[in-house]
C-alpha positions in Angstrom: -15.4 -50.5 -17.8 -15.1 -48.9 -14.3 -11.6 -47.5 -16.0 -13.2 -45.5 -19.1 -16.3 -44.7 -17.1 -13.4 -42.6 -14.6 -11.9 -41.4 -17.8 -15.1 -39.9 -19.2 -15.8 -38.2 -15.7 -12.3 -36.7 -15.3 -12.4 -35.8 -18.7 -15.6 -33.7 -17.9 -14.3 -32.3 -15.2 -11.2 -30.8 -17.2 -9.1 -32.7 -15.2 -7.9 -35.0 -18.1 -7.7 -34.4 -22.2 -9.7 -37.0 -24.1 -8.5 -40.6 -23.8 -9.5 -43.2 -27.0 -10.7 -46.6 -25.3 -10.3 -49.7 -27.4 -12.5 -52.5 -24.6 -12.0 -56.4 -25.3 -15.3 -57.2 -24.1 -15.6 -61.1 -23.3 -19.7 -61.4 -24.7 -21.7 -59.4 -26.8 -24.5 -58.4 -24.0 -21.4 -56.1 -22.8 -21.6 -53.8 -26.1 -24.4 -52.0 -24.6 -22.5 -51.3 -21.4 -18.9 -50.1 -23.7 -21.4 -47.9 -25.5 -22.7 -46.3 -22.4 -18.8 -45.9 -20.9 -18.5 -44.0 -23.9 -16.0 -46.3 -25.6 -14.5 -45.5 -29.2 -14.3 -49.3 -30.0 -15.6 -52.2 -28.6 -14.3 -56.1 -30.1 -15.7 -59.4 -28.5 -13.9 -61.8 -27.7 -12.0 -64.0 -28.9 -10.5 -61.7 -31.5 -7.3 -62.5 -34.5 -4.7 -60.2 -34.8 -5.3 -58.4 -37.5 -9.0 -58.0 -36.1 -7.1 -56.3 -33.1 -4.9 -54.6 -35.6 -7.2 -52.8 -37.7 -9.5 -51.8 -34.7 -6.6 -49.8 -32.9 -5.7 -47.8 -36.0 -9.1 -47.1 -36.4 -9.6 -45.6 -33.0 -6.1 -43.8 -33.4 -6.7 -42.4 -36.5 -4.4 -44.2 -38.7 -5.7 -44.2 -42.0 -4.8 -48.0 -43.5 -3.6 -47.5 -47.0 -2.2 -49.8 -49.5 1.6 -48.1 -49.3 3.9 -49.2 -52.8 6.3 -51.7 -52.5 10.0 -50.3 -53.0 11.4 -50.8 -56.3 13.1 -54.3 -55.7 17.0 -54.3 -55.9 17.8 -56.0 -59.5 18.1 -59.5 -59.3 22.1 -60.8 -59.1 23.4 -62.2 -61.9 26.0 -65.1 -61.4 28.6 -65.8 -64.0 28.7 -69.3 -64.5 31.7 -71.3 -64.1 
C-alpha cells in the first residue's frame, strides 16, 4: 500500500505518468485502505487464476472477447490396408 500511496503522490507531482495498481490484499478490512491508495483493483486473498486473470485485463484495458476458433485443418484420411 505504502508503494501506490508513493505512486499517487509522484504522480501528483508530475514527476511520474499514471501507474494501474492491481493489490492482493490478504482480508477484506484492507479494501477500504486499497480504495483510499487509490488502487484500480483490489482481489482478496486467496485468489484462482483465472480470478487473477480477468482482474489484470480489466485494469489494463483488455477487452475479454469470445475470439473464433480457426477453421480446423481437415481431418486426415488413412487409406486402409
Amino acid at each position: 500500500m505504502a508503494v501506490t500511496m508513493g505512486l499517487r503522490l509522484d504522480e501528483s507531482s508530475g514527476l511520474l505518468p499514471h501507474v494501474k495498481v492491481l493489490m492482493l490484499l490478504d482480508r477484506k478490512a484492507d479494501i477500504h485502505l486499497a480504495k483510499r491508495c487509490g488502487a484500480e483493483e483490489w482481489l482478496v486473498k486467496p485468489v484462482d487464476a483465472l480470478t487473477l486473470k480477468r482482474a489484470a485485463r480489466r485494469v489494463m484495458g483488455v477487452v475479454a472477447t469470445a475470439k473464433p476458433l480457426a477453421a480446423a485443418a481437415p481431418a486426415r484420411r488413412w487409406k486402409s490396408v
